[in-house]
C-alpha positions as CSV (number, residue, x, y, z in Angstrom):
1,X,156.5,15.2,-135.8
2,X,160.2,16.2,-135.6
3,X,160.4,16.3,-131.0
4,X,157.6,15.6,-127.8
5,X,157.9,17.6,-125.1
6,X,155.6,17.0,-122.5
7,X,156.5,20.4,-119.8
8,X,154.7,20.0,-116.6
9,X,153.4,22.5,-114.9
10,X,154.8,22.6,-112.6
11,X,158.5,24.2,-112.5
12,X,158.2,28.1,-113.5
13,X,160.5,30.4,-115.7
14,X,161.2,33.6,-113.4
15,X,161.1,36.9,-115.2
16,X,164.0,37.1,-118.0
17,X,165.1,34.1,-117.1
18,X,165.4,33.3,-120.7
19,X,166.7,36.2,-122.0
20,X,170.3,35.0,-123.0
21,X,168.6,31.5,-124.3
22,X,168.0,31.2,-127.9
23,X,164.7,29.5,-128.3
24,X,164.9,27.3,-131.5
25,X,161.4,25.8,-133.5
26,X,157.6,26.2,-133.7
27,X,155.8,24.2,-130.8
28,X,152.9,22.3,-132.4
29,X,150.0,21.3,-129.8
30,X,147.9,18.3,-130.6
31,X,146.1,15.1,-128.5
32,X,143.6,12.6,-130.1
33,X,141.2,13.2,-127.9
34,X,140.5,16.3,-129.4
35,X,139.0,14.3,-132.1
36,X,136.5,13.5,-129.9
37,X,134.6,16.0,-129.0
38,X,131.2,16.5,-130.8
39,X,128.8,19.0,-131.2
40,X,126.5,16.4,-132.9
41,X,126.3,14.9,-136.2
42,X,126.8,17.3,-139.0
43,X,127.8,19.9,-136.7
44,X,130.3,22.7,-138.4
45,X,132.5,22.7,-135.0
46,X,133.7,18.8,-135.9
47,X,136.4,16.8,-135.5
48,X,137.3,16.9,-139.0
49,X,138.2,20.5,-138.8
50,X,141.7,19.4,-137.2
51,X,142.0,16.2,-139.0
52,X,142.2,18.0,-142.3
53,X,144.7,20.3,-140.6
54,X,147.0,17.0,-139.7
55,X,146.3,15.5,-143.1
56,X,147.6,19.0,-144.6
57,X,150.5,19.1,-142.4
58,X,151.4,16.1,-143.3
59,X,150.9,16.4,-147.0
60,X,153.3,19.4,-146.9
61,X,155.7,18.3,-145.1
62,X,155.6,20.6,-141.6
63,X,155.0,17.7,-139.6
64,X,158.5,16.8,-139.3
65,X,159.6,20.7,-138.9
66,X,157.2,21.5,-135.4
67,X,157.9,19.9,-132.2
68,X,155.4,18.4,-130.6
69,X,153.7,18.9,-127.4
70,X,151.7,17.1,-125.5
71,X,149.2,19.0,-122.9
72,X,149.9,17.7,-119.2
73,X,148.8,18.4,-115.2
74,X,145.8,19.9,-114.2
75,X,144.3,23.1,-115.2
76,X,141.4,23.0,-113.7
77,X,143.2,25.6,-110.6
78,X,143.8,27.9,-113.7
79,X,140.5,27.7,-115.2
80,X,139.2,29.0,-111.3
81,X,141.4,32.2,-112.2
82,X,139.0,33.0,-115.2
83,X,135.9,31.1,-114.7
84,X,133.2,31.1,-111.8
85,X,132.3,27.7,-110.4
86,X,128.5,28.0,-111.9
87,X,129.9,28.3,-115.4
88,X,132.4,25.6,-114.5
89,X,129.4,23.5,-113.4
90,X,127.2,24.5,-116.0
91,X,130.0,23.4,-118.7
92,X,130.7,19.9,-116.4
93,X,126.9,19.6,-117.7
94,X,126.6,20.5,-121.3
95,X,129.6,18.9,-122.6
96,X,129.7,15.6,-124.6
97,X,133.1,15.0,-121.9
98,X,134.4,17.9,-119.7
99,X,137.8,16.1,-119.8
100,X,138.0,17.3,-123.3
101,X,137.1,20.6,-122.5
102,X,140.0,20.4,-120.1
103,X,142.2,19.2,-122.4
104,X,142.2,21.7,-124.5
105,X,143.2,24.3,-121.7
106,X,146.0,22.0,-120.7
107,X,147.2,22.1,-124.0
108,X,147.2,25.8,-123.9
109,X,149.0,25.8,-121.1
110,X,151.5,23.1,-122.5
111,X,152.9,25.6,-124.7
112,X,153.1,28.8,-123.1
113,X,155.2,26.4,-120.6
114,X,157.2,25.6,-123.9
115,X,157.4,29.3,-125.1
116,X,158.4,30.3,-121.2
117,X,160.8,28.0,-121.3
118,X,163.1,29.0,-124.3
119,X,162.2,25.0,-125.5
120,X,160.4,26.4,-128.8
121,X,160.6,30.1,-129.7
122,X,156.5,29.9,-130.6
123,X,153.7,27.6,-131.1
124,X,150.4,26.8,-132.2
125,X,147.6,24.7,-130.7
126,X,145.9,22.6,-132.5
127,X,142.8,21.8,-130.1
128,X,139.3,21.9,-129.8
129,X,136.9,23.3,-128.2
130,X,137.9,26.6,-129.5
131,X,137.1,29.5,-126.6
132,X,137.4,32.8,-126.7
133,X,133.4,33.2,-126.4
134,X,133.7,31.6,-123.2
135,X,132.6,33.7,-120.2
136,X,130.2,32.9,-117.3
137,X,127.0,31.5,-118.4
138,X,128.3,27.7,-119.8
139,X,129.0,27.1,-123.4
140,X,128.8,30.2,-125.9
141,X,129.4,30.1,-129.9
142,X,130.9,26.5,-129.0
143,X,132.7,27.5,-126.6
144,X,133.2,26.1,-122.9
145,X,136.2,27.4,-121.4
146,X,138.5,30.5,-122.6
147,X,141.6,28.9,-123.3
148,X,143.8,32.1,-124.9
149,X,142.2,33.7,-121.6
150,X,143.2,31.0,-119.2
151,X,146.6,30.6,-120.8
152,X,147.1,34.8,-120.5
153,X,146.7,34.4,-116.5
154,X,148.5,31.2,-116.5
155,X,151.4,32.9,-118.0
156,X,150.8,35.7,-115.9
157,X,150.5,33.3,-112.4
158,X,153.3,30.5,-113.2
159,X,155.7,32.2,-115.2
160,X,155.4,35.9,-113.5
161,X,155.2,37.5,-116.9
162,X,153.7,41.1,-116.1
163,X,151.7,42.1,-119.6
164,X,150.0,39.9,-121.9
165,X,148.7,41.0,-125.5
166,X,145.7,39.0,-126.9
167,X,145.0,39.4,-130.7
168,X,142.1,38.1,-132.2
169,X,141.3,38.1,-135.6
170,X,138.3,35.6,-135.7
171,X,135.6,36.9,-138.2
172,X,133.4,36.9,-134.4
173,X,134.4,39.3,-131.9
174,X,136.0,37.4,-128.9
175,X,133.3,38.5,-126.5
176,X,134.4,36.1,-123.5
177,X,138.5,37.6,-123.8
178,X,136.6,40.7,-123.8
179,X,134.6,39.9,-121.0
180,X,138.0,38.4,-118.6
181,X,140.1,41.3,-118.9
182,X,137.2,44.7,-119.6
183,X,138.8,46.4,-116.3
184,X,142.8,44.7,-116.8
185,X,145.4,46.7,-117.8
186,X,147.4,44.0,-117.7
187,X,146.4,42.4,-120.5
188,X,145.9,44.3,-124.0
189,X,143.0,42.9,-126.1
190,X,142.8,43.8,-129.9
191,X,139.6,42.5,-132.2
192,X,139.1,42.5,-135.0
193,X,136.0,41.3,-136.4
194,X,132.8,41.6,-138.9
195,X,131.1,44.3,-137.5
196,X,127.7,42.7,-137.3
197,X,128.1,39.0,-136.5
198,X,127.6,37.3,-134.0
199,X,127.6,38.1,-130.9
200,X,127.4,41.6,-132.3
201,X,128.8,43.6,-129.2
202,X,132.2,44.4,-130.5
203,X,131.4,48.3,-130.8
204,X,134.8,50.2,-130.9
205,X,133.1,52.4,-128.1
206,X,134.4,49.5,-126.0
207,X,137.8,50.4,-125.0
208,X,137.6,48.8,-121.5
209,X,137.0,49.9,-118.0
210,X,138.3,51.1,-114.7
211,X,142.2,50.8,-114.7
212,X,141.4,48.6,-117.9
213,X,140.1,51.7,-120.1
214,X,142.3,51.6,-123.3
215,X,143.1,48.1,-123.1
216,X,139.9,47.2,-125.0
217,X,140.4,47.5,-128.8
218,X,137.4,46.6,-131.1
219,X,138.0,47.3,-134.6
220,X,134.5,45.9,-136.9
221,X,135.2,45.8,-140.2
222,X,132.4,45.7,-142.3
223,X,131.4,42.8,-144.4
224,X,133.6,41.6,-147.5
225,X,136.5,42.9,-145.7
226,X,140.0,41.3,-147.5
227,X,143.9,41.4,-146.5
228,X,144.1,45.1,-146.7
229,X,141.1,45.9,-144.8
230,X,142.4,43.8,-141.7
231,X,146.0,44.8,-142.4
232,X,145.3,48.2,-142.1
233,X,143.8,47.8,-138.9
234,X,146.8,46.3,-137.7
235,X,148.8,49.2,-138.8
236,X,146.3,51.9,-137.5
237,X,145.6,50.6,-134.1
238,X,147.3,46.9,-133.4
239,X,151.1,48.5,-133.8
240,X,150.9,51.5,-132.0
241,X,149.1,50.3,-128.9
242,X,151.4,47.1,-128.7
243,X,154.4,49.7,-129.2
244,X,152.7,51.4,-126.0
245,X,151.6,48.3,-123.9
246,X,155.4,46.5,-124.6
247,X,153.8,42.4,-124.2
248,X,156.0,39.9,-122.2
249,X,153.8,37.6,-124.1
250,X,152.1,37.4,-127.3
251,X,149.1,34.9,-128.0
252,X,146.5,34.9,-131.1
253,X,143.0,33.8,-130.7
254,X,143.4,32.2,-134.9
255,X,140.4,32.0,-135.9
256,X,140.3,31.0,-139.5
257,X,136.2,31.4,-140.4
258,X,137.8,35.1,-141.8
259,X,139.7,33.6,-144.4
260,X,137.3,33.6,-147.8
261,X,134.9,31.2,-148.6
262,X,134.0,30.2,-144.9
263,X,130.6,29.3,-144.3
264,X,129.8,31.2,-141.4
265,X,131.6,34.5,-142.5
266,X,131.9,36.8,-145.1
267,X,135.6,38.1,-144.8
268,X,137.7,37.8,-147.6
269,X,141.1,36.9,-146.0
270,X,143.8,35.0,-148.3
271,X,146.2,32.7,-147.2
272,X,148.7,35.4,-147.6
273,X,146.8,37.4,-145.4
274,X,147.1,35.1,-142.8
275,X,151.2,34.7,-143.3
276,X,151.6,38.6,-143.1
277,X,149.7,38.9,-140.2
278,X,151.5,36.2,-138.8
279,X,154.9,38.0,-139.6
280,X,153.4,41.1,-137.9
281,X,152.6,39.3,-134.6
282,X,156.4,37.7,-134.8
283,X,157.5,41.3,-134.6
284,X,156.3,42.2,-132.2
285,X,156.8,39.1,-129.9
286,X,160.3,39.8,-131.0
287,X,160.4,43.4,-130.4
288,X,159.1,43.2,-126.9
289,X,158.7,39.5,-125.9
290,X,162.0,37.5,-126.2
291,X,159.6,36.1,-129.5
292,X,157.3,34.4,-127.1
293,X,153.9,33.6,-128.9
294,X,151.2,31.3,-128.4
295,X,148.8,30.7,-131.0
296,X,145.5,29.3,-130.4
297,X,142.9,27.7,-132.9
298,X,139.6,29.8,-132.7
299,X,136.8,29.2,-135.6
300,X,137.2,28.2,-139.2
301,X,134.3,26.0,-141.1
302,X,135.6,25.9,-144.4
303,X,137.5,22.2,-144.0
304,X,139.7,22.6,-146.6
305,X,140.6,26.3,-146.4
306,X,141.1,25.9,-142.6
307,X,143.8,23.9,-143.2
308,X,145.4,25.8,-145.9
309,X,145.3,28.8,-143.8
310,X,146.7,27.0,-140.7
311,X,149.1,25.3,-143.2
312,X,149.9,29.4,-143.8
313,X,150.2,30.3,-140.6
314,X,152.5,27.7,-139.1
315,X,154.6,27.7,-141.9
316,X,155.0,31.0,-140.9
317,X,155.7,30.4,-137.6
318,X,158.6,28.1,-137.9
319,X,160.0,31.0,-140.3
320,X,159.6,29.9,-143.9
């Protein structure tokens, strides 16, 4: 891949600091040991779901466009800010290797750094475990820790950013995002999600609580639902409230088990479905953001159409 950076954790952007900086490139978030995590042989949630997404990159030719970077320091402090020690324990004994699991919030973290920055203008994270059911009880939906969650706070802590927007459009409602931020106005979570699966809490009577009510957004879509149906909830709800809420950050839980054909979902997303939603998230990062975005890899069980949707959504990204 075209450029490594490795930013630490360490040294933080202050508020507008890169305003005047012209961000240039689509981050691209990636370490081997990744691969080796398991679920257990023949497991959907396998390593091969981000092998086919290199191989595909590759193939196409968007390796050598991102810029590569490599997750670095410790997030475990960060992971505190979202998760109680019990579940932190309780993961440290359910997982194949808890490093892993920690690796993939460091690579989070990696690239709201870069994003932070001004070193890449956006990027997306290539890691596993995915996250966003992640709450308090140990693992959830393959889940262990919440790394779009984690990554919103880190941004929020390190780089003094004051609102973060969290969009999910896994075919599962992101139940553990849900669960970090039900009474935060600070942070603005949209779902969308098939109104019935799994975990099937994502009512749109949901809409938050305390100073959080209204940051909560739940739109269920019922099943079979295709690029207009999710589009449109974009346009209806996702727009206006982001118009409202102005984001210093933008970050996507991308989960691609909505795109059609995906064996645990019944969505019928297209490629192109995934590239205009895309383009609608860049807006608005741009609009209100200084085009900082953060995409994180959720779900997406269909091998091959994961990475043709990833290979969408990056290329995307970087513009094309």
């Amino acid at each position: 891949m075209s450029e490594r950076l490795s930013p630490s954790a360490d040294s933080a952007a202050k508020p507008g600091e890169n305003e005047d900086r012209l961000p240039g490139g689509t981050g691209f978030v990636f370490h081997e040991k990744y691969l080796d995590h398991t679920l257990g042989e023949g497991h959907l949630e396998s390593p091969e779901r981000l092998q086919a997404i290199l191989r595909r990159m590759k193939a196409s030719g968007l390796d050598r466009l991102v810029k590569n970077i490599r997750p670095s320091g410790d997030p475990l402090p960060f992971i505190k800010a979202i998760h109680p020690e019990a579940h932190i324990r309780r993961v440290a004994e359910q997982a194949h290797d808890e490093s892993i699991c920690r690796l993939a919030v460091a690579g989070a973290l990696a690239a709201v750094d870069a994003v932070c920055r001004g070193q890449v203008m956006n990027a997306f994270c290539a890691l596993r475990p995915p996250g966003h059911h992640a709450a308090d009880a140990g693992e959830n939906g393959y889940c262990f820790y919440n790394n779009v969650a984690i990554a919103a706070r880190y941004a929020q802590k390190k780089h003094k950013l004051s609102r973060a927007l969290i969009v999910d459009w896994d075919y599962h409602r992101g139940n553990g995002t849900e669960w970090a931020f039900y009474e935060d106005p600070s942070v603005l979570f949209f779902s969308t999600h098939e109104r019935k699966a799994v975990p099937g809490t994502g009512f749109a009577e949901r809409k938050g609580k305390g100073k959080g009510l209204g940051y909560n957004i739940n739109v269920p879509l019922p099943p079979g639902a295709d690029d207009q149906a999710i589009l449109d909830a974009f346009e209806r709800k996702m727009a206006p409230a982001a118009e409202r809420f102005k984001p210093d950050l933008v970050l996507i839980s991308a989960g691609f088990d909505s795109r059609e054909g995906d064996p645990l979902g019944d969505f019928a997303v297209t490629d192109g479905g995934f590239a205009e939603l895309t383009r609608r998230m860049m807006v608005i990062a741009e609009t209100h953001a200084s085009s900082r975005l953060v995409s994180v890899l959720e779900g997406g069980y269909n091998i091959e159409g994961l990475a043709l949707a990833a290979e969408s959504h990056i290329r995307t990204l970087l513009g094309e």
